[in-house]
DONUKE-47232 format. One record per residue (C-alpha): residue number from 1; residue in one letter; x, y, z. Coordinates in steps of 0.2 Angstrom, whole numbers. Each point is the difference from the previous one (the first is absolute). Layout:
BEGIN
{NUM,'A',{X,Y,Z}}
...
***
This chain:
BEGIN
{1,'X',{763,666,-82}}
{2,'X',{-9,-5,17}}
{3,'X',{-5,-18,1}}
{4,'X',{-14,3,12}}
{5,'X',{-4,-18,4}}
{6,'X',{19,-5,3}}
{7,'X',{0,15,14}}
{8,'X',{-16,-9,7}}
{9,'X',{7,-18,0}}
{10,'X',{16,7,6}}
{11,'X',{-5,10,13}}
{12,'X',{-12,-13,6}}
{13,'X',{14,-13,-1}}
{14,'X',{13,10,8}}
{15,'X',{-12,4,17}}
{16,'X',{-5,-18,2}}
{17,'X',{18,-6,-1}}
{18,'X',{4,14,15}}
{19,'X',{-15,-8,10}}
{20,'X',{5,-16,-5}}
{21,'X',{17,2,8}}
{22,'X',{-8,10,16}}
{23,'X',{-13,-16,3}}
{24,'X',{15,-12,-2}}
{25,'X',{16,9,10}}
{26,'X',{-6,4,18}}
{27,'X',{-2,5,14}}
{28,'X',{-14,10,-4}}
{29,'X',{-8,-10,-11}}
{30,'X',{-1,-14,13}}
{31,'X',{-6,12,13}}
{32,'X',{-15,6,-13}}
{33,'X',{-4,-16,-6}}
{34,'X',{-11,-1,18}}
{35,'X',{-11,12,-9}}
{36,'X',{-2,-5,-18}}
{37,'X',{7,-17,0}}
{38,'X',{-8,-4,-18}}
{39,'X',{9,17,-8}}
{40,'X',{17,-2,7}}
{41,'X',{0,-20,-6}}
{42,'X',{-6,4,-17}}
{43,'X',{12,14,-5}}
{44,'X',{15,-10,10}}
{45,'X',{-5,-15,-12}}
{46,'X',{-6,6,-15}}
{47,'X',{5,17,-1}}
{48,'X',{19,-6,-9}}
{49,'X',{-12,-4,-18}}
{50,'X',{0,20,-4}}
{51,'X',{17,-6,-5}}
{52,'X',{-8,-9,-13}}
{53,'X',{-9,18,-7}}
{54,'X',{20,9,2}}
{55,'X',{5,-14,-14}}
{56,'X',{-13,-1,-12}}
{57,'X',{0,19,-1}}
{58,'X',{19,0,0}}
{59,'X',{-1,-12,-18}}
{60,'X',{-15,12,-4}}
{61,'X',{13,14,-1}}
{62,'X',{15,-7,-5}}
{63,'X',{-10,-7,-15}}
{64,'X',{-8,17,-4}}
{65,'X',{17,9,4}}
{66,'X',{13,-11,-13}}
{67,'X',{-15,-3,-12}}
{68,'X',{-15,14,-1}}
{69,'X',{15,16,-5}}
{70,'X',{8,-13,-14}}
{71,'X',{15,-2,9}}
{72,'X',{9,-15,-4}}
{73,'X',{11,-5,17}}
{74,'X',{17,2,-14}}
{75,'X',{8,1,17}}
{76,'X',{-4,-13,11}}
{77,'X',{13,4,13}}
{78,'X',{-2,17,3}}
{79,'X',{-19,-2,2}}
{80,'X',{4,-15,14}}
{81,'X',{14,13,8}}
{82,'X',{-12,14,1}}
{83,'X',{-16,-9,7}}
{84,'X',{16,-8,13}}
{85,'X',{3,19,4}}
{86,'X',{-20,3,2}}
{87,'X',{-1,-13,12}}
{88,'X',{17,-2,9}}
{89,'X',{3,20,5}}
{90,'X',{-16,3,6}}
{91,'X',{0,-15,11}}
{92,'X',{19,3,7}}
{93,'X',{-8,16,7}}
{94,'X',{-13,-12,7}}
{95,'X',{11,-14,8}}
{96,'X',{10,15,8}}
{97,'X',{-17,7,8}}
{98,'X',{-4,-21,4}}
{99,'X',{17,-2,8}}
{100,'X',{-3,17,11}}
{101,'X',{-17,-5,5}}
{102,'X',{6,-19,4}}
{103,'X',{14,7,10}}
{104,'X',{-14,9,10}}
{105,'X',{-10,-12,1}}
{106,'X',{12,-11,7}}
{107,'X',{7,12,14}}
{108,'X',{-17,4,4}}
{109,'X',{-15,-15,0}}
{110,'X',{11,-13,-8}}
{111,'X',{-11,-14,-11}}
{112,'X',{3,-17,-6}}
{113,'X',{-4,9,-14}}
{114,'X',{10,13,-2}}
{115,'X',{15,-2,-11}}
{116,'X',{17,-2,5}}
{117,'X',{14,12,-5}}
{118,'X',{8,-6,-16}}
{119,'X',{16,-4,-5}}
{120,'X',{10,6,-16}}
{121,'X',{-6,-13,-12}}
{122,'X',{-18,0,6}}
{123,'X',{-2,19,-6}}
{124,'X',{9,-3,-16}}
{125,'X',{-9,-16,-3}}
{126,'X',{-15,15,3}}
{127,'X',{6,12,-11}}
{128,'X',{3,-11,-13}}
{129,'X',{-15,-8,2}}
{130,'X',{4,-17,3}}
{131,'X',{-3,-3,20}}
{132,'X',{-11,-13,-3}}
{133,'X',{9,-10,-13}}
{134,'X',{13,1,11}}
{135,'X',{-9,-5,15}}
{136,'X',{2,16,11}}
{137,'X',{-14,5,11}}
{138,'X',{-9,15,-8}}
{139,'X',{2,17,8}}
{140,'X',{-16,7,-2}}
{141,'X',{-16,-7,-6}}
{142,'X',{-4,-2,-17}}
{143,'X',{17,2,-6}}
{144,'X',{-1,-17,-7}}
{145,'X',{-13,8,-12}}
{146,'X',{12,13,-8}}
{147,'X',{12,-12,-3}}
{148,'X',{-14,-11,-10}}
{149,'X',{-7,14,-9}}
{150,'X',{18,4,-7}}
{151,'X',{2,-18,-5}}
{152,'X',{-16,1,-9}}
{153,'X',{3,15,-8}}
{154,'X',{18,-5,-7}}
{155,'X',{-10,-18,-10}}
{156,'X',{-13,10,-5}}
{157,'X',{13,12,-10}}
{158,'X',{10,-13,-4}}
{159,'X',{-14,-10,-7}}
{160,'X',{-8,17,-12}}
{161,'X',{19,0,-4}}
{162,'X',{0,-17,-7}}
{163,'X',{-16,-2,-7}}
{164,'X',{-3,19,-5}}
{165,'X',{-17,1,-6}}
{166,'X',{-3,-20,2}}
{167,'X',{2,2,18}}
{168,'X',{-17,-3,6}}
{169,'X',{1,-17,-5}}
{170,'X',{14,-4,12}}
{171,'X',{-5,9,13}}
{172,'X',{-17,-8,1}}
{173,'X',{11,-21,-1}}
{174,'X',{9,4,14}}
{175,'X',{-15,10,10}}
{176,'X',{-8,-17,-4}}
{177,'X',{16,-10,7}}
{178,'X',{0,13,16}}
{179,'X',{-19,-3,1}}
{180,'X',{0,-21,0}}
{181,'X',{16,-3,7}}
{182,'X',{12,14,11}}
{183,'X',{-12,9,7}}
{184,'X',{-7,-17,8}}
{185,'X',{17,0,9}}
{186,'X',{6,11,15}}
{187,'X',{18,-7,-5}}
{188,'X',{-2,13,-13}}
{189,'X',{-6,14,9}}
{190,'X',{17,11,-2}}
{191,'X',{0,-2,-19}}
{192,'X',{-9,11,-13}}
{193,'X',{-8,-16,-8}}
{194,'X',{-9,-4,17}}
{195,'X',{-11,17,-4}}
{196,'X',{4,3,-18}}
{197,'X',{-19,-6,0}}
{198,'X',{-8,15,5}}
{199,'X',{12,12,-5}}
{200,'X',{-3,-9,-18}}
{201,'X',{-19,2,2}}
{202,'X',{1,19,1}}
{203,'X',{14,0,-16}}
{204,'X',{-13,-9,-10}}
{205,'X',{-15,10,7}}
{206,'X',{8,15,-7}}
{207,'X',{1,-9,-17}}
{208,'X',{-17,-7,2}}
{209,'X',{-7,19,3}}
{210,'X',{8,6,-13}}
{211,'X',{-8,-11,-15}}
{212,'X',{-18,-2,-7}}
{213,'X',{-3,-14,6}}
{214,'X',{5,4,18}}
{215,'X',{-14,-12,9}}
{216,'X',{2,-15,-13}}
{217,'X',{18,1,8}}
{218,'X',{-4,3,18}}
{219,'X',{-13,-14,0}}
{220,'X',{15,-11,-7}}
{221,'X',{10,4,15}}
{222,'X',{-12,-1,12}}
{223,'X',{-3,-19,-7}}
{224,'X',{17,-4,1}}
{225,'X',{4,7,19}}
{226,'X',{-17,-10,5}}
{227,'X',{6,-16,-7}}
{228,'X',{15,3,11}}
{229,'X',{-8,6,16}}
{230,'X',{-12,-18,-4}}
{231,'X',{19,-10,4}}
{232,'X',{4,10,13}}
{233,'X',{-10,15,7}}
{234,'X',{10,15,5}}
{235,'X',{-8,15,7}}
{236,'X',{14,10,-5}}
{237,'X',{-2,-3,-18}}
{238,'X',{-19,4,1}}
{239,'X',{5,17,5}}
{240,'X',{11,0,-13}}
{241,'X',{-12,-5,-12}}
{242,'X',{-14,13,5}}
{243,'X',{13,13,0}}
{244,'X',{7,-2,-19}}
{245,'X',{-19,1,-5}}
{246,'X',{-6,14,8}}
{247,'X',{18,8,-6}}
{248,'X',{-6,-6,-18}}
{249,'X',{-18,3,-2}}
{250,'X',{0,19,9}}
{251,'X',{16,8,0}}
{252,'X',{-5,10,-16}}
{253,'X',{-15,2,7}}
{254,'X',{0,4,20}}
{255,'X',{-1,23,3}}
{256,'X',{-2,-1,18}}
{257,'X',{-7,19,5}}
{258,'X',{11,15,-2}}
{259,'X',{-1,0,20}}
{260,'X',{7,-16,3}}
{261,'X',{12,0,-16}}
{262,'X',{14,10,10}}
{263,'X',{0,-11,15}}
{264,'X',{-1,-16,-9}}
{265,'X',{16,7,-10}}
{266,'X',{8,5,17}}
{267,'X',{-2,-17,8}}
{268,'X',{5,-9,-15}}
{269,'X',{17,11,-3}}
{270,'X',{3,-6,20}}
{271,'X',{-3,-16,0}}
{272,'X',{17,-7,-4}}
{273,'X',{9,12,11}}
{274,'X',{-15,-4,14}}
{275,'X',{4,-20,-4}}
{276,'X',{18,5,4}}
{277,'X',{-1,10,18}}
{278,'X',{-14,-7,9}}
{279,'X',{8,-14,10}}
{280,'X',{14,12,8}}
{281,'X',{-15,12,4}}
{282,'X',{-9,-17,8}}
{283,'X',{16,-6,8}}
{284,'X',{2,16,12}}
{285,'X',{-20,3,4}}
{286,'X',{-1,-19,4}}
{287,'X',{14,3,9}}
{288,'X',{-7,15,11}}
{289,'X',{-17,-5,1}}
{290,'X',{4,-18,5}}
{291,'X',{12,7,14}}
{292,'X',{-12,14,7}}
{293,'X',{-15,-9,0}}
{294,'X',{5,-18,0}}
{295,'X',{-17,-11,-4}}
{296,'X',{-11,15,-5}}
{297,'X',{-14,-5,-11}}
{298,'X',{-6,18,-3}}
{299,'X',{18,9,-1}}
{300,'X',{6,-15,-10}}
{301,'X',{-16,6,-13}}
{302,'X',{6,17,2}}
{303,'X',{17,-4,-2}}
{304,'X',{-2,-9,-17}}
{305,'X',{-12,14,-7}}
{306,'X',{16,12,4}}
{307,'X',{12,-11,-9}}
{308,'X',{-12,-2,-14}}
{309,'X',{-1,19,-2}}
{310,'X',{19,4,3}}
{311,'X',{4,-13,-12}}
{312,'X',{-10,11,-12}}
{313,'X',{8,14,2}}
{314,'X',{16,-6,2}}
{315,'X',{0,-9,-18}}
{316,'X',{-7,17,-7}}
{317,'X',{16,7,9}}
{318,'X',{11,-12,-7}}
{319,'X',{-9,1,-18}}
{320,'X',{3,18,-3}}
{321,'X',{19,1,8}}
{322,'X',{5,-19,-5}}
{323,'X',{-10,-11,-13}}
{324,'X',{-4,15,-12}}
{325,'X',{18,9,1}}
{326,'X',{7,-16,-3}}
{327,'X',{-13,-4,-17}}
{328,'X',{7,17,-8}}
{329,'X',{17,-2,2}}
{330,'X',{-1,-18,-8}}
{331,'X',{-11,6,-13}}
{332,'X',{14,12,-3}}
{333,'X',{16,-9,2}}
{334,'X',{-8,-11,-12}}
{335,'X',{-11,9,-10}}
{336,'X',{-15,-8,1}}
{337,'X',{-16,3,1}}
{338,'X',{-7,-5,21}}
{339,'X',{-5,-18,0}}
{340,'X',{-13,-5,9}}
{341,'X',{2,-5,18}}
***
């Protein structure tokens, strides 16, 4: 069954995270900044909260996925080993396009930027998932967000697995402890309960929308995130917040047009893979653009509009070969039903 809201808020989310990554990595960003100074600032600061939209949706579908079929997670590890297959194959096939395009980067406009070849323990602490517990420097942008999304998939099994049908009420303590007190601290920023928040707001807006009294329940959670955004306000949480409402109140509801269904569907399927390949596809067009037309305002423009579109096309690439490939075997292997990315 098509969600198509989540394909909207996905596909949005996906494409402002790629922009976000081509205002903040230059050279052509710096160079086109001459001509929309505003944009280019905006999307460099503020256009990392779409990552907020990726982890309310990603506890909207876990919460639908482990609870709406009446599955019971019986099997707490193998549901934690196969989202880690979901996430980990798919982005070795994407640190091994990162490494290629860093290497060319390097030989040929070498950045600050640019990350340096990694040793054996820095890839496995990749593979694994741990680079930034372990303190290694990442190898590609927005790994650090797979390895979170992992971690907050795992407690959210675990915790359906403890508390069964009781969960909710667990779930929603420690959003509240994430809310108040960890997500208050960058020292916790490579921990699960640092964005358990979120991710918890789209768990219990799934619950909410699926009751009678769906807006008694929304409005209780929109009091509750207020009072904490009155002790310390955090933008990142209002987008949270909007996003696990609009999720509740209309995703039962929204039929975009048969004309915009299937390319809402096809930019939502992409937009994990997209998340994955854009920064080697930046990497190499910064890299030529910076070193044929060094300072260019216009072909710096040009040059991210390119990248934007190859990153496209190369996370549709990497979705049909890669990501989908890999969801079928699992599903297979493990014989389960395809979670929800």
């Amino acid at each position: 069954m098509r969600l198509p809201l989540v394909d909207l808020l996905k596909a949005l989310a996906a494409q402002l995270i790629v922009l976000h990554h081509l205002a903040f990595y230059g050279p052509m960003s710096d160079a086109a900044r001459e001509l929309a100074p505003v944009l280019i600032d905006g999307l460099s600061r503020h256009g990392r909260l779409a990552v907020q939209v990726f982890l309310v949706i990603g506890g909207f579908l876990a919460a639908r996925i482990l609870v709406a079929a009446g599955r019971r997670p019986e099997q707490p590890l193998l549901l934690i080993w196969r989202r880690y297959g979901r996430l980990a194959i798919p982005l070795a096939a994407a640190l091994a396009l990162a490494l290629a395009g860093a290497a060319f980067a390097r030989a040929w406009w070498p950045l600050p930027s640019t990350p340096a070849a990694p040793g054996p323990l820095q890839l496995l602490a990749h593979l694994l998932l741990l680079q930034n517990l372990l303190g290694f420097e990442a190898l590609s942008a927005g790994v650090w967000y797979v390895a979170i999304d992992f971690q907050l998939h795992a407690l959210l099994v675990i915790l359906l697995w403890l508390f069964r049908r009781r969960a909710a009420l667990p779930i929603a303590l420690l959003a509240l402890a994430s809310l108040f007190y960890f997500n208050r601290l960058p020292a916790w920023d490579d921990w699960a309960l640092y964005f358990f928040a979120a991710y918890a707001m789209g768990a219990l807006s799934y619950w909410a929308s699926e009751r009678k009294h769906t807006l008694p329940l929304l409005a209780l959670m929109v009091a509750v995130v207020a009072l904490a955004l009155v002790a310390d306000f955090r933008i990142r949480i209002v987008v949270a917040l909007a996003t696990a409402v609009l999720l509740g109140l209309t995703f039962h509801r929204l039929r975009p047009p048969p004309a915009l269904a299937r390319p809402l569907a096809f930019l939502g399927d992409v937009s994990y893979s997209v998340f994955l390949v854009h920064y080697p596809v930046c990497l190499v067009v910064n890299a030529l653009v910076g070193r044929a037309f060094p300072g260019d305002a216009w072909a710096g423009a040009a040059g991210m509009l390119i990248a934007w579109a190859l990153s496209l096309l190369a996370g549709a690439l990497f979705h049909r070969y890669v990501e989908k490939p890999t969801g079928i075997w699992l599903a297979r292997r493990g014989g389960l039903a395809p979670a929800a990315r």
